[in-house]
N, C-alpha and C positions, 0 to 999 in steps of 0.2 A: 519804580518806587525806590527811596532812597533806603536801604534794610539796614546804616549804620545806627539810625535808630532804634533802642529794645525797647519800645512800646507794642504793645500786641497790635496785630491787625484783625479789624471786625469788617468782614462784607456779612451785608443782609440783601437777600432778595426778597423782592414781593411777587409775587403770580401772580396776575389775576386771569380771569376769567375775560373769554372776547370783550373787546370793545373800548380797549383802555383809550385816551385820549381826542375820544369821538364825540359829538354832541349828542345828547337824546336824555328820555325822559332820566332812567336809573344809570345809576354811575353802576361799573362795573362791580363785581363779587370778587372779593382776595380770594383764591384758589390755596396756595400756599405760603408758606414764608420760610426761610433757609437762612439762619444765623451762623455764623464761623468765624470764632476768635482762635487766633495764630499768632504765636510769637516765630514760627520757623521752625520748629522743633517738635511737633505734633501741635494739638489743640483739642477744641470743642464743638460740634456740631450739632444745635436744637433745629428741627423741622416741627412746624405746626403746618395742620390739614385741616383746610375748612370747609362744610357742607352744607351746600343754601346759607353763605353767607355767615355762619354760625362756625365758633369752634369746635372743631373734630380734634384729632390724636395728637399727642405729642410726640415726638421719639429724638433720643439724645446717643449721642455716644462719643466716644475719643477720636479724635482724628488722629489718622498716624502722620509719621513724619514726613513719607514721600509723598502724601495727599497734600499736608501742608505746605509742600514744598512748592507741588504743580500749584496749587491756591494762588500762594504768592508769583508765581510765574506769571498765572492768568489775569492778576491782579496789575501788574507789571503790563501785561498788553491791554489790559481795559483803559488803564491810565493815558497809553498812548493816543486813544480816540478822543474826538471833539466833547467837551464836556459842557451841561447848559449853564447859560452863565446865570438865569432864570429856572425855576422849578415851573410846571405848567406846559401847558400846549399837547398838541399831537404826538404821539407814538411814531416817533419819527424812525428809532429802529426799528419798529415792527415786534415784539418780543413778549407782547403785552408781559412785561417785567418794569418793577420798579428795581434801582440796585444804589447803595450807600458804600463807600469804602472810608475808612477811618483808622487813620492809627494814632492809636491813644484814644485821647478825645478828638482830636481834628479831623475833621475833613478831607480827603483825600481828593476823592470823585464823587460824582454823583448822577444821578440820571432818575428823574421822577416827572414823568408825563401826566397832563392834567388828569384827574378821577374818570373826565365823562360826566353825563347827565348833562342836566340842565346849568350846571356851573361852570362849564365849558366855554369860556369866552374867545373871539377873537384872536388868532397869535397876535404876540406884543414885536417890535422892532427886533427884542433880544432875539426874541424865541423865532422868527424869522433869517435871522441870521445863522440863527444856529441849523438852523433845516437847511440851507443853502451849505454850510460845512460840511453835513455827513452828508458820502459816496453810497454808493453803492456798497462798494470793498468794506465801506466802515460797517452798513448794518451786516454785511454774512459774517465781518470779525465781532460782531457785536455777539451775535444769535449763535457764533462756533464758541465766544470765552465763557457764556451763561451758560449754556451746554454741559460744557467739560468743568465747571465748577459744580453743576449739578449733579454730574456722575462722581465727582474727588466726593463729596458729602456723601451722596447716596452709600459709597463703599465706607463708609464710617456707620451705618447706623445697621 
């Protein structure tokens, strides 16, 4: 990612719970959510916990500056993987994780697999091509950068 620009960087993850991008009756339960704005120089880290689907805890705290750093690193190798050019379809990395990167207000990357349940249609051409993109190599770099983003926050709260 290009860091000559000072707009802060925001990754959000979503958790959810088994079953993200599969057909069936209920669409999956959000597990978690992990927000992180970063200009490089520390930051902020909100975590919401949800229980049967419902809001649980909140917990906030300052990201330091070497967290921030690795953040934007991993952020840096998430950018390098296949990105959907469509939102929807299967859970192609396997991660049940939704994930947004943004800096500023723009878009950077994105990766949002359909909900599940019954709304669950068909892949489209895009979303087909895009599962024909990602390796193997891509989903364990996929499931190793969520990981190691989730540990850099975890040590801020």
């Amino acid at each position: 990612m290009n860091n000559s620009d000072d707009a802060p960087v925001h990754v959000t993850l979503v958790k959810y719970e088994s079953g993200l991008g599969r057909p069936g009756i209920m669409a999956p339960r959000v597990s978690s959510t992990v927000e992180i704005t970063t200009g490089g120089s520390g930051g902020r880290v909100v975590k919401r916990s949800y229980e049967n689907g419902r809001p649980g805890s909140v917990q906030e705290g300052d990201l330091a500056t070497d967290s921030a750093a690795t953040v934007l690193a991993l952020v840096d190798r998430l950018c390098a993987l296949p990105a959907q050019a469509t939102p929807g379809g299967p859970d192609i990395f396997g991660a049940n994780t939704a994930v947004a990167v943004r800096r500023g207000r723009e878009p950077v990357w994105g990766y949002n697999p359909g909900g599940g349940g019954c709304v669950v249609a068909a892949p489209t051409d895009d979303q087909i091509q895009h599962q024909l993109a990602v390796t193997d190599s891509h989903r364990t770099a996929f499931v190793d950068i969520i990981s190691h983003i989730y540990r850099a926050s975890e040590a801020s709260l």
